[in-house]
N, C-alpha and C positions, 0 to 999 in steps of 0.2 A: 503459442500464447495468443496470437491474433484469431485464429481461429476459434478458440476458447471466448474470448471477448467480443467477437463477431456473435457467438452462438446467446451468449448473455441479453446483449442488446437486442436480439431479437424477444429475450421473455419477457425485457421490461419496457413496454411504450413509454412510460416517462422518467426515464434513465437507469441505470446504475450506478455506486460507486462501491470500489474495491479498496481495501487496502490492506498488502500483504506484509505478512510478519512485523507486526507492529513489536519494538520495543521498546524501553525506554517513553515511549509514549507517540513515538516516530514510526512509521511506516517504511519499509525500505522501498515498495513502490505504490504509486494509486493512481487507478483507474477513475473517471469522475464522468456520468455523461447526465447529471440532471441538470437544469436549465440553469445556463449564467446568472440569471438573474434570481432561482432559489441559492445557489452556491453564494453569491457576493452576500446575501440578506443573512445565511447561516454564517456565514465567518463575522460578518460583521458584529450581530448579537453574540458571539463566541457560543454557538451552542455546543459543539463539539463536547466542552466539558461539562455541559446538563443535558446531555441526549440519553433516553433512556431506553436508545437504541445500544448506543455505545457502554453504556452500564449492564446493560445485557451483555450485549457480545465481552464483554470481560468475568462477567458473574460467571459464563457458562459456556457449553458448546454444544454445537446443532443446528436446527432453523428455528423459526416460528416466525407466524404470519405477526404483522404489528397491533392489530387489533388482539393480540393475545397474550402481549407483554403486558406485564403485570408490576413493571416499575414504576415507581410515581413521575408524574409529569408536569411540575410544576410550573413550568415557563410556559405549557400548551404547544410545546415543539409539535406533535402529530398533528393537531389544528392548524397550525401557522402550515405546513408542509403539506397538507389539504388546500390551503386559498392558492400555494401555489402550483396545483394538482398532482400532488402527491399524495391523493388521496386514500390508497390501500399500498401495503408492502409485506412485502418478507425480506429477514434475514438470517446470514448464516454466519456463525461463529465456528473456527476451525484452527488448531494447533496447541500448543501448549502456553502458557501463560507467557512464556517468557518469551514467545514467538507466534503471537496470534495474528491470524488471518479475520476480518469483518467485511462482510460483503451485505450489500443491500440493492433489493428491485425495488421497484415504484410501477405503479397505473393508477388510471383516475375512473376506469369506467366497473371495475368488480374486483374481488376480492383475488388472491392465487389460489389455484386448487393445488388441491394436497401434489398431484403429478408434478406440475409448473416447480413447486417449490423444491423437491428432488430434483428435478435438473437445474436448477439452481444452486446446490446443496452440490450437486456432484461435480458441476462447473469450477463451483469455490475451494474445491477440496481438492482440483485437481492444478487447479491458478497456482494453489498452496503449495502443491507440492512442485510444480516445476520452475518457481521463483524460492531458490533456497540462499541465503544467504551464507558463505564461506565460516567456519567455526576460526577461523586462522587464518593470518598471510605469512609468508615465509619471512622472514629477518631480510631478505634482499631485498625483497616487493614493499615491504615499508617503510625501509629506507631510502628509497628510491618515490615512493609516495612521498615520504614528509619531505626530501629535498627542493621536490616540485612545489609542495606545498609554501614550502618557505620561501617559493618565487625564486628559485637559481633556474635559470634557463637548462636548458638539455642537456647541451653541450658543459656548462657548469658542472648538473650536478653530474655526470658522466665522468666529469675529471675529477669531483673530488669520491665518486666511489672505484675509481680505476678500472672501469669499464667501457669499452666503445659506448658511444651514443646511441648505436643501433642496439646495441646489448641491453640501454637503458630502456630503449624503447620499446621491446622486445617486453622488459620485465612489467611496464606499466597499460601496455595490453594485456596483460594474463591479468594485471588485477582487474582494468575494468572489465573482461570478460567474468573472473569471479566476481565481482560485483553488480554483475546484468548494469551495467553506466556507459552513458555514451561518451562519457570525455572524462577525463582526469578529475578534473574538480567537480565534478558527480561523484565520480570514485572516492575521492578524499573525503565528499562530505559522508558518505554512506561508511568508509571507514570509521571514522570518529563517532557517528549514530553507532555503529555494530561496537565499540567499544576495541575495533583490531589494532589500534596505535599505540 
C-alpha cells in the first residue's frame, strides 16, 4: 500500500486524497496530502456535501479530468480549490455503490494527460482492491470487540468470556488485522461504520 501511495504522490505536485470503500457515507480509510491549509478551509465550509467532485464519484465510475465534470457547482468549489492551487485535477471513482473507492490528484501548472490519469486510475483500483473491508466477524471476535468496547479491561472481559487473556488477545488482533486498524478502538469504530456489531 505504501508503495502504491508513494507512487500516487509522485502524479500529483499538489496532493492527493483517497478514500477507500466509503459506506454509509464513511470511508474505512483516507489518504489526504493536499495542503492543511485547503483541507481546514474545505471541512470548514462542509464542502464535502456540495462537491461536485464527490457527486460524480457517486453518480458513476471511472476517471475524468475536473475540468470535464459536468455537475453544477454552485458554491465555486473548483474556483476556491484553484486560489488554493488546486488548479487542474482528475478523478477516479472505483467499486460498487455500497463500497466505493474516490480518489483525486491535484497540480497547478497543466492539465493530466490522458496516460498520467491511467496510472492514477490503475493506482485507485488497485488501493481498492487490497484495502477490503471483512463481509463478517465471527461471534467470538465481536464479542470480545463489544466487551472492550464497553471498557471491561482484558483481563475482565477474558473472565467473563471464559477464555485466557491471551486468548482474548489473540482474538482482538485478527480483528484489527481484518479491519487494516491499528488499535482496538479503530477497530471498534470501523466495526460499527461496516455495520459487523
Amino acid at each position: 500500500m505504501d508503495f502504491e501511495l508513494n507512487q500516487l504522490g509522485q502524479l500529483a505536485p499538489k496532493g492527493y486524497y483517497v478514500g477507500l470503500h466509503i459506506r454509509f457515507t464513511s470511508p474505512l480509510m483516507t489518504f489526504n496530502t493536499y495542503s492543511p491549509v485547503w483541507v481546514d478551509y474545505y471541512t470548514t465550509k462542509a464542502f464535502a456535501m456540495r462537491d461536485p467532485i464527490v457527486a460524480w464519484g457517486f453518480s458513476q465510475t471511472g476517471a475524468s479530468r475536473w475540468s470535464e465534470i459536468k455537475i453544477p457547482d454552485p458554491f465555486s468549489i473548483f474556483r476556491q480549490a484553484a486560489e488554493h492551487g488546486l488548479s487542474y485535477g482528475a478523478s477516479i471513482s472505483v467499486g460498487t455503490l455500497g463500497s466505493r473507492t474516490i480518489g483525486s490528484v491535484a497540480r497547478d501548472d497543466r492539465e493530466f494527460t490522458d496516460a498520467e490519469i491511467a496510472d492514477v486510475e490503475g493506482i485507485v483500483t488497485r488501493l481498492h482492491a487490497i484495502v477490503k473491508a471483512p463481509d463478517s466477524l465471527s461471534n467470538a471476535q465481536k464479542e470480545a470487540l463489544r466487551l472492550v468496547g464497553d471498557g471491561l479491561r482484558h483481563s475482565e472481559a477474558a473472565a467473563q468470556l471464559g477464555i485466557s487473556e491471551s486468548a482474548l488477545k489473540a482474538r482482538l488482533t485478527t480483528v484489527r488485522t481484518k479491519l487494516l486498524a491499528r488499535t482496538t478502538a479503530e477497530a471498534l469504530q470501523r466495526a460499527q461504520q461496516y455495520q459487523l456489531l
